[in-house]
ZAGU-979402 format. One record per residue (C-alpha): x, z, y; residue in three letters. Coordinates in steps of 0.02 Angstrom, whole numbers, padded with zeros to 5 digits, always signed. Example, Ala and Ser with C-alpha at 12.3 -4.5 7.8 and 13.67 -1.06 7.14 Angstrom:
2
+00615+00390-00225ALA;+00684+00357-00053SER;
This chain:
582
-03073+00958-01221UNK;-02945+00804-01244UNK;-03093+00703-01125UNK;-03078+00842-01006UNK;-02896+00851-00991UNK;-02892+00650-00967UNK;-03042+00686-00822UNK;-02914+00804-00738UNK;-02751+00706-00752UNK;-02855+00548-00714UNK;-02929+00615-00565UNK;-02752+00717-00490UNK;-02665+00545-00503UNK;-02809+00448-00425UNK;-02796+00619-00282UNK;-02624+00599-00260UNK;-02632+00406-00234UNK;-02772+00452-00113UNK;-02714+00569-00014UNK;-02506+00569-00031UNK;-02417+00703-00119UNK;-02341+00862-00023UNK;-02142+00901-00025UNK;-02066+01006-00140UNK;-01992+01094+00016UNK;-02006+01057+00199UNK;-01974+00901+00275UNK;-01904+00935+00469UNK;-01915+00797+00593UNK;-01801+00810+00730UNK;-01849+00682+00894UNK;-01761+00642+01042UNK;-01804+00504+01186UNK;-01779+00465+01329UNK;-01610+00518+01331UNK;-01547+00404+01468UNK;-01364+00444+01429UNK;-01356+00641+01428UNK;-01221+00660+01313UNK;-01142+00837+01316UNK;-01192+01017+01281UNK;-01199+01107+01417UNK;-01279+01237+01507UNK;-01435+01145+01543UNK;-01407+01009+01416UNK;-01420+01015+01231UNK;-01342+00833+01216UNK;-01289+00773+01041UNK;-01161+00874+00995UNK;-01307+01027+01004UNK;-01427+00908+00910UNK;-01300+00919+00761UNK;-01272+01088+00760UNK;-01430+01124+00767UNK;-01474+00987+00634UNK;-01337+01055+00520UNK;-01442+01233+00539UNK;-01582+01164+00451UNK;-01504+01082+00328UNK;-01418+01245+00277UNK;-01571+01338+00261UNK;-01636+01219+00095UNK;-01745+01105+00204UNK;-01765+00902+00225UNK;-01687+00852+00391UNK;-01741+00690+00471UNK;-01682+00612+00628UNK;-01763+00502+00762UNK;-01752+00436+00943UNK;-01903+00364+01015UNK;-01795+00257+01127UNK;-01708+00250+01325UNK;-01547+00311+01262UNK;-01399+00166+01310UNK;-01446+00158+01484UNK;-01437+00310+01617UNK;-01280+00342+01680UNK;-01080+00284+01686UNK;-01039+00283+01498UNK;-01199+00171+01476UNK;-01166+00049+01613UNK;-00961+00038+01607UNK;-01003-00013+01415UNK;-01157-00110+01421UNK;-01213+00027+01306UNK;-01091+00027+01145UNK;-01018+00185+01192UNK;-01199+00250+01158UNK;-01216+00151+01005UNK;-01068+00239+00945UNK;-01106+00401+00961UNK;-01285+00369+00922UNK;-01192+00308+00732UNK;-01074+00482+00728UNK;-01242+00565+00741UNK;-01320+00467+00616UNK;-01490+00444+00644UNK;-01622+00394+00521UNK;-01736+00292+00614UNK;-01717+00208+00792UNK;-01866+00139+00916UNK;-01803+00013+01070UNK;-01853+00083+01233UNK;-01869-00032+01381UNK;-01698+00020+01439UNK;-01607-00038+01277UNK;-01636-00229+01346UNK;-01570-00183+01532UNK;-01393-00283+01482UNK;-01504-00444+01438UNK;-01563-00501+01268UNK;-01386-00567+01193UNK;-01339-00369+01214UNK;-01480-00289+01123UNK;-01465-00415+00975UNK;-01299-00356+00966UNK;-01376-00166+00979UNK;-01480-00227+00826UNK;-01337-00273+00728UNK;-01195-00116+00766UNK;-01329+00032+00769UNK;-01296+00086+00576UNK;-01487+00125+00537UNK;-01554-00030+00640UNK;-01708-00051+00760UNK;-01884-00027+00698UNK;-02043-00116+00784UNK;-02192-00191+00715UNK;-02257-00276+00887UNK;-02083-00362+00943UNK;-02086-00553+00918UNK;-01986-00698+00910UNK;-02132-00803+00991UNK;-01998-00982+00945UNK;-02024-00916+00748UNK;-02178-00800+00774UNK;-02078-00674+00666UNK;-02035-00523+00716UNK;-01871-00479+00767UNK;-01849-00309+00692UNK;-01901-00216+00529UNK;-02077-00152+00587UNK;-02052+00024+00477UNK;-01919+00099+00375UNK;-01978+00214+00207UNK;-01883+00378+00172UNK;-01893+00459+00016UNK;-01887+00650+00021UNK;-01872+00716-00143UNK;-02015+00612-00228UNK;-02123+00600-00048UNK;-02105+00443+00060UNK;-02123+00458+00223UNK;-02138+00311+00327UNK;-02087+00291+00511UNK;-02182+00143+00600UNK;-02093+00074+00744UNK;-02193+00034+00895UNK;-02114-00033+01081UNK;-02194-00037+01233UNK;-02271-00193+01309UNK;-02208-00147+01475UNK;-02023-00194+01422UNK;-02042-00365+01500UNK;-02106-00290+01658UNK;-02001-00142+01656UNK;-01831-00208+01597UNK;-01815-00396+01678UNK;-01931-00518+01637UNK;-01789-00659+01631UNK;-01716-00590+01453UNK;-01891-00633+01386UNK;-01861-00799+01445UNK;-01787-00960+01402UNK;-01691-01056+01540UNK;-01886-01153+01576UNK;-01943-00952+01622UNK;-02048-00984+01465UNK;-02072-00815+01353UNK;-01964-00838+01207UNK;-02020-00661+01162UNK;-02157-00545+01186UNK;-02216-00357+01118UNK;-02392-00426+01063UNK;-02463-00307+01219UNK;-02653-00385+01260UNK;-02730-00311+01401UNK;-02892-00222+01301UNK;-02773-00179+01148UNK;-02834-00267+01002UNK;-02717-00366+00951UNK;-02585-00224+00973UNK;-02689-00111+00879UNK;-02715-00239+00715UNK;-02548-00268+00722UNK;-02484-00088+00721UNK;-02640-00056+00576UNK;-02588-00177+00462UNK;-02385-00108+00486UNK;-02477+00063+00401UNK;-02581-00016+00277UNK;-02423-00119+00225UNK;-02323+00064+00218UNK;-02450+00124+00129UNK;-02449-00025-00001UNK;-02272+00036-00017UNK;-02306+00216-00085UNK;-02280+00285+00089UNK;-02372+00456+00073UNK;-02332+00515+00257UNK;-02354+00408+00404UNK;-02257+00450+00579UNK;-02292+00329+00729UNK;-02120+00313+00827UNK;-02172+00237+00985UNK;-02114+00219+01154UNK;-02253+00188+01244UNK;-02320+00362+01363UNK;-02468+00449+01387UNK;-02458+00472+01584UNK;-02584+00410+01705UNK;-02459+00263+01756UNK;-02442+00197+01615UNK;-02542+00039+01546UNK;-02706+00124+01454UNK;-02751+00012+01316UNK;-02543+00028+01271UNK;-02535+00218+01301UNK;-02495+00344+01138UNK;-02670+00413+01150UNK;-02762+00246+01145UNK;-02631+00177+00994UNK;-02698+00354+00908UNK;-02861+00305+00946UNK;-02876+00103+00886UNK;-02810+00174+00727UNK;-02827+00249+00568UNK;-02671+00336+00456UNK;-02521+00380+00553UNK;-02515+00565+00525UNK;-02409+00625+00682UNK;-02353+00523+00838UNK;-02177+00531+00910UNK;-02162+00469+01070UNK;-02078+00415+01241UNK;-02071+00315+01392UNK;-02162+00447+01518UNK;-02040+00583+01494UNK;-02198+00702+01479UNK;-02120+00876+01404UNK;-02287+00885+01257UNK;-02279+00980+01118UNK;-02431+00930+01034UNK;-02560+00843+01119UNK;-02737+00818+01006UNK;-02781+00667+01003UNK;-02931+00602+00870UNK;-02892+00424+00782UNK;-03006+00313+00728UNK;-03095+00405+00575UNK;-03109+00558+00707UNK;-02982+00656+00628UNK;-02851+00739+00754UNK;-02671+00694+00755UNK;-02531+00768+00859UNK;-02424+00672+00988UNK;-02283+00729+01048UNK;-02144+00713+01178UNK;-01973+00788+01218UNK;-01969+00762+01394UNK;-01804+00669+01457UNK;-01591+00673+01462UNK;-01607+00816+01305UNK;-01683+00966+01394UNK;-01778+00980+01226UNK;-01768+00923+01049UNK;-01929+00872+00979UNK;-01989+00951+00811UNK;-02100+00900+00683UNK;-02133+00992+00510UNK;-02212+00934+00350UNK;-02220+01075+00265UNK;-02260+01109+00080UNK;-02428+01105+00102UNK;-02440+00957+00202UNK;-02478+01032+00355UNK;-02398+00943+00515UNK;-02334+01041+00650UNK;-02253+01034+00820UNK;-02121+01119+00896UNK;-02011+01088+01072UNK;-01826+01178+01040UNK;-01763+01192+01227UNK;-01579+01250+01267UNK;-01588+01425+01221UNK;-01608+01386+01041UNK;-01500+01281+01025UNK;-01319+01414+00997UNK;-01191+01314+00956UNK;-01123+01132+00965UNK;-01028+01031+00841UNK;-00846+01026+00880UNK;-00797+00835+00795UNK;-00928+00742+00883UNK;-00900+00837+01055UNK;-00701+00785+01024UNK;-00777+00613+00980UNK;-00885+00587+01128UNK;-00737+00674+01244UNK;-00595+00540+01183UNK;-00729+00404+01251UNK;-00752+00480+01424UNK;-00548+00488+01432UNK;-00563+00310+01440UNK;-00642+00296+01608UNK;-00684+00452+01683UNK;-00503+00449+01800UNK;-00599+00309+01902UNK;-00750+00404+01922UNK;-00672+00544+01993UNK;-00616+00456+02157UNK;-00679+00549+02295UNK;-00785+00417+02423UNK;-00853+00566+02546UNK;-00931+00734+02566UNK;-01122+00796+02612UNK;-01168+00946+02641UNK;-01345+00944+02581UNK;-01429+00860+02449UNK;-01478+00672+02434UNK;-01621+00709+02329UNK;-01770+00596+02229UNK;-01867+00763+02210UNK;-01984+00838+02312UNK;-01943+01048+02357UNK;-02009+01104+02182UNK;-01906+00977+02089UNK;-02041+00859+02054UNK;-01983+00681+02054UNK;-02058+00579+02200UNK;-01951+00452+02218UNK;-02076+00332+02149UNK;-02227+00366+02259UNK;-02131+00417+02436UNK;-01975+00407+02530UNK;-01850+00522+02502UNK;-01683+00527+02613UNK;-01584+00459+02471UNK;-01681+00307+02459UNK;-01649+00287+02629UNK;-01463+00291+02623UNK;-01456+00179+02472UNK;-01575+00068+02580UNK;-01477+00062+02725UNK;-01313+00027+02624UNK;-01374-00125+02518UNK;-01444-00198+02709UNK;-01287-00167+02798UNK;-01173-00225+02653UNK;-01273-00389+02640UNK;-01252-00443+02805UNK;-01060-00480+02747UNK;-01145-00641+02643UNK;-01273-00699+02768UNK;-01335-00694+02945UNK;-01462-00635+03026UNK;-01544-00525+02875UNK;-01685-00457+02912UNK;-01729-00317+02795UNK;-01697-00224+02616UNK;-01791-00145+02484UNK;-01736-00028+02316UNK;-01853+00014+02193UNK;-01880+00176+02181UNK;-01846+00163+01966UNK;-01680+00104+02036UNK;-01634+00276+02097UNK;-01613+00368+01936UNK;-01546+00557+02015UNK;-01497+00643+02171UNK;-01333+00727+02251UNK;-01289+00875+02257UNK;-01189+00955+02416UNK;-01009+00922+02391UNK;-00905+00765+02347UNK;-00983+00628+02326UNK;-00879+00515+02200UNK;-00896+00360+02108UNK;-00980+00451+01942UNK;-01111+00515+02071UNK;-01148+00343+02107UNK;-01135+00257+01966UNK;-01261+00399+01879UNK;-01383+00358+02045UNK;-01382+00168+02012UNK;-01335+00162+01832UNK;-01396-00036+01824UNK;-01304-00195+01805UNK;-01417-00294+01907UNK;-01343-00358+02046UNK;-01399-00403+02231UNK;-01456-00565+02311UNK;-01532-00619+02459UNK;-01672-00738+02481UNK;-01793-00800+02602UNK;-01995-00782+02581UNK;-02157-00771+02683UNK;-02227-00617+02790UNK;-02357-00637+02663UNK;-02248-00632+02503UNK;-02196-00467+02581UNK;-02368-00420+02636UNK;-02426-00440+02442UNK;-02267-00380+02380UNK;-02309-00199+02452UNK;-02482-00220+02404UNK;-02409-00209+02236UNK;-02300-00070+02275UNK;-02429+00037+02320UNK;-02565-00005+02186UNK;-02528+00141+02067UNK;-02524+00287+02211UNK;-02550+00428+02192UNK;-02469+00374+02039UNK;-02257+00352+02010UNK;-02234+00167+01988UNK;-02035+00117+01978UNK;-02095-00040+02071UNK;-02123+00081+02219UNK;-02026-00026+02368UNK;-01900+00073+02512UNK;-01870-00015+02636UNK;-01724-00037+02786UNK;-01763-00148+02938UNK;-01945-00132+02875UNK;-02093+00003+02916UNK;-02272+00023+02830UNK;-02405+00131+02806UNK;-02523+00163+02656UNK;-02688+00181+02669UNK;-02734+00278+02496UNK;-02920+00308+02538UNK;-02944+00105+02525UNK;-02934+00104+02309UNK;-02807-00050+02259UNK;-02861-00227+02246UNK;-02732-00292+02151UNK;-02735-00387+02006UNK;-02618-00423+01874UNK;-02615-00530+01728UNK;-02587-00457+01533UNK;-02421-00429+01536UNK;-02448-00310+01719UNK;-02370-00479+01833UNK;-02461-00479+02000UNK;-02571-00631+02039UNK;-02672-00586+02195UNK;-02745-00460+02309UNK;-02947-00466+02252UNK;-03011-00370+02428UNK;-02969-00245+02540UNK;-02782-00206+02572UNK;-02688-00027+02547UNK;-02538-00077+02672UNK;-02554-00092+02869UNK;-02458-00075+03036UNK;-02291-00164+02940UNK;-02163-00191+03058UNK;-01997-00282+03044UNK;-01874-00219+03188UNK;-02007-00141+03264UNK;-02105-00297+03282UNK;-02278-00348+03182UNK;-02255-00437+03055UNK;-02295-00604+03049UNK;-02372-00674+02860UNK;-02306-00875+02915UNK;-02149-00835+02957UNK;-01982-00839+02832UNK;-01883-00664+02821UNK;-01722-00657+02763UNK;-01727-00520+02641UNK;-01586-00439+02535UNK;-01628-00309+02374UNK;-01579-00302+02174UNK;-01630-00465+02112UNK;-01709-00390+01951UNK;-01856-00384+02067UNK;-01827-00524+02199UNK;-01783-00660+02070UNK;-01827-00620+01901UNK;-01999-00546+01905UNK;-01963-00347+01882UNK;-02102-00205+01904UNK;-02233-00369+01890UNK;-02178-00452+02070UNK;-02194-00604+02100UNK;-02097-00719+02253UNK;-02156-00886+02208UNK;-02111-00982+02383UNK;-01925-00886+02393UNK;-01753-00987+02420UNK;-01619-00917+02349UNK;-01493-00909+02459UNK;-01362-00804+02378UNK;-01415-00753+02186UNK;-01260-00627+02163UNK;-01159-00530+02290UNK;-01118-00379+02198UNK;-01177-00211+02103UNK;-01280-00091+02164UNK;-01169+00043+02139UNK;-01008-00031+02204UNK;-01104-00115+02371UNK;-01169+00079+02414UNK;-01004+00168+02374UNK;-00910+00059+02502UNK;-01065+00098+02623UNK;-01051+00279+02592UNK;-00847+00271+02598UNK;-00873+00210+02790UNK;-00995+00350+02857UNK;-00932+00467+02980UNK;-00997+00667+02971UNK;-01110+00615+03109UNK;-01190+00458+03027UNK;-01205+00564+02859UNK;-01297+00691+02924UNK;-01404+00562+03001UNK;-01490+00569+02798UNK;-01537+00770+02801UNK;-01704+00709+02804UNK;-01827+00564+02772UNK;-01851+00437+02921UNK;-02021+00396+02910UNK;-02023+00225+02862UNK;-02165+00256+02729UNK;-02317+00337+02822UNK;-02489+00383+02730UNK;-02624+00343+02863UNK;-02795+00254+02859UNK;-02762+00237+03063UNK;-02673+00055+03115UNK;-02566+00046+03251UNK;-02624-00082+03386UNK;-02501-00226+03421UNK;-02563-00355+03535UNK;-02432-00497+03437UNK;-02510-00474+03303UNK;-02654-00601+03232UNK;-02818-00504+03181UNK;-02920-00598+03015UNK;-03001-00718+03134UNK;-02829-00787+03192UNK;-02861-00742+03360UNK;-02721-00671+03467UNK;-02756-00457+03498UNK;-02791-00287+03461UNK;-02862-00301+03275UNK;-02883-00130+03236UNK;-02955+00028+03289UNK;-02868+00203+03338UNK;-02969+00325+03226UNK;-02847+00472+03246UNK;-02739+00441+03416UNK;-02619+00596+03349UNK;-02587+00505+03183UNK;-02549+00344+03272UNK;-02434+00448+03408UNK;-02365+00507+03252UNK;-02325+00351+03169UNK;-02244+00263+03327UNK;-02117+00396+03351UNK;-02052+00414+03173UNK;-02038+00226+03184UNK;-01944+00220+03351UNK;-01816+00384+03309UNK;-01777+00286+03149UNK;-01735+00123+03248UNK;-01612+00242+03370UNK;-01527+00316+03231UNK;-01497+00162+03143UNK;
């Protein structure tokens, strides 16, 4: 009997090592990402004051309350940008989260600012994949352990390798443009796999009996496969539940079988707190996922609403200052609110387009054309007044403008670029002012990049024809003059590259600022002038023919074909009604 009894204890404590122990009650995980600055409770929002009301809820019904963000929070809209982000910090720390992923968005306000982030954020960042490639350490904890009555659960940190593509590439550089850091992203994944496997082993090691991936890294089609949530799920074995970010996909609980075949969840709160995520341990173990949208959410905590209201007193008198009026709406999103903004022109990009072109031409002579990302343009405008917080919430960035002269065929391969993901949203996705093109998305992209998603050549046929620059063919010897953010232009953002450029003016103000005094100028007329798109972005496989330009050969003449002569008539009027109206 005594041997028996031995047998049983014996083999529970060799179980329980095995296999983790359960809570004595349940253990609630509540997520948010991709906040992007969405502060406030309000109709639509459930912002954080609603996230700890809501938390407090829980709490008060007996159970374990954890909190998380899965990253993209300082960066979004005024009260990120007038404060570099510490106003977010700061209410991030009345909130008081438990655990803290970096987003590619946290290093927008260059490396120097995010270390700070690192060392005012009360709970820290978490990452197991970002390194310090001058020590080969990493630069942040790569997990943090929390113990919920005698269970551990363990929350691994993991960024995405598109931050140095997707924030600038510069603040992962030393003054040489040598990476001084890096996210451990190879292109097939093994690397970032081992590295995030032997970040749970090591939790494991440390009694951790519940393992929760943090991650900001997607699951979308646009997003980098081998570094996607699903593939990360996939590579490995022992994270019981993802939380994720970075495509602000609204997913509850997408199945997903790791590396022993065994299905884990992976879920996703959408964006700017429509939803809190939810994820429950419960006393059986059992893992569950749950979206809480603004209808659950009744109430919203009174000190931090005070707390967050005392900040926006700071600066909100300047935002308020009236610039114009429109009547319609400026939009990024197609008629059933879809976002489009990063696959096709919409007439805000136009406008924003158009300002940054005829603002630049204050600094230098004779410039040709502009281009915005569309992952610049982070929301429309409504119909009404248009004021400075409108703005400054549609180009929440600090990057500022430059001009710069390059090759026809810089540009010609820059677009290339731009148009590689379609049908696909790609923030890289170029509008253009003095500048036409047309896509061709039958012809599949030819592009190549390198491991960390920077272009390096066009491998066959090309996506982009019939470019013209003031109507006229462009030529790929000659030098433009071209004037756009230089997070793209100069320091290598969204992947391009403009190796033969000259600088010739590196800063000549923000975004924001250079289209407000744009917009402050428009008549009614020249306003309304933006109801609609202009067609400088045109899906066609038909070329127009333009007897200047040089075919493959070299020689002088027509070097295409009219397939579809309505298309083409089609094409030649949208460009020449948006050269009148300009």
């Amino acid at each position: 009997m005594k041997k028996f009894i031995l047998f049983i204890t014996l083999f529970g404590y060799l179980f329980i090592q095995s296999f983790g122990k359960n809570p004595d009650k349940d253990i609630v995980i509540l997520y948010t990402n991709d906040v992007h600055c969405a502060i406030d409770n309000d109709e639509t929002t459930i912002g954080y004051p609603g996230l700890v009301s809501y938390r407090d809820e829980i709490v008060k019904k007996g159970k374990y309350v954890a909190l998380v963000d899965a990253g993209d929070h300082v960066q979004g809209a005024a009260i990120g940008s007038i404060s570099k982000g510490d106003y977010i910090i700061d209410i991030m720390n009345e909130v008081n989260y438990d655990a803290v992923v970096p987003g590619n968005h946290e290093f927008d306000y260059g490396m120097e600012q995010f270390l700070h982030f690192t060392e005012t954020l009360d709970t820290g960042y978490i990452s197991c994949n970002f390194r310090d490639l001058k020590t080969g350490k990493l630069v942040l904890k790569p997990y943090k352990i929390k113990e919920y009555g005698d269970v551990k659960v363990a929350f691994i940190g993991i960024a995405t390798p598109e931050s140095i593509t997707k924030s600038v590439p510069g603040y992962f550089m030393d003054s040489n443009n040598k990476y001084i850091y890096d996210f451990d992203g190879d292109e097939e994944g093994v690397q970032f796999y081992a590295l995030i496997q032997q970040a749970i082993n090591d939790a494991k090691n440390e009694g951790a009996d519940f393992i929760v991936g943090v991650g900001h890294l997607g699951e979308s089609a646009d997003i980098t496969p081998a570094w996607s949530a699903q593939s990360v799920v996939a590579n490995t074995s022992g994270i019981d539940v993802f939380i994720d970010g970075h495509s602000h996909q609204v997913q509850e609980g997408l199945k997903q079988k790791n590396l022993d075949g065994k299905e884990i969840l992976i879920t996703q709160s959408g964006s700017q707190f429509k939803y809190i995520g939810k994820v429950t341990i419960s006393t059986k173990g059992k893992i569950s996922t749950e979206l809480i949208d603004r209808s659950k959410v009744s109430s919203a905590n009174k000190n931090l609403q005070d707390f967050i209201n005392a900040i926006k007193n700071k600066f909100e008198n300047a935002l308020k200052e009236v610039l114009n009026h429109v009547s319609f709406r400026l939009n990024i999103n197609d008629e059933n609110g879809s976002r489009i903004i990063r696959k096709q022109e919409t007439n805000l990009s136009n406008l924003v387009s158009d300002a940054i072109l005829n603002e630049s031409k204050k600094y230098a002579d004779n410039v040709d054309f502009s281009f915005v990302n569309g992952g610049n343009i982070r929301t429309f405008i409504d119909p009404g007044d248009i004021t400075v917080g409108n703005i400054r919430d549609v180009l929440p960035f600090n990057n500022e403008l430059c001009i710069i002269e390059v090759s026809g065929q810089t540009i010609l391969d820059a677009l290339e670029l731009s148009s590689s993901k379609y049908p696909s949203d790609f923030g890289g996705f170029l509008h253009p002012s003095g500048l036409t093109y047309a896509i061709n998305p039958d012809i599949e992209t030819s592009v190549v990049t390198d491991e960390k998603n920077i272009f390096t050549s066009v491998s066959g046929d090309r996506r982009i024809h019939s470019v013209l620059v003031n109507g006229k063919a462009i030529d790929p010897k000659k030098k433009y003059t071209v004037t756009g953010d230089n997070y793209f232009l100069i320091q290598g953002g969204d992947g391009y590259v403009f190796n033969d450029a000259t600088i010739i003016i590196k800063n000549f103000g923000l975004p924001s600022d250079v289209v407000g005094e744009y917009i402050k100028k428009l008549s009614e007329e020249e306003m309304n002038k933006y109801k609609e798109p202009q067609g400088r972005i045109v899906f066609s496989n038909v070329t127009i023919i333009d007897d200047n330009k040089l075919n493959k050969e070299g020689e002088s003449g027509a070097n295409s074909l009219i397939i579809n002569t309505k298309l083409s008539i089609i094409i030649f009027m949208a460009t020449l009604i948006f050269y009148c109206i300009m």
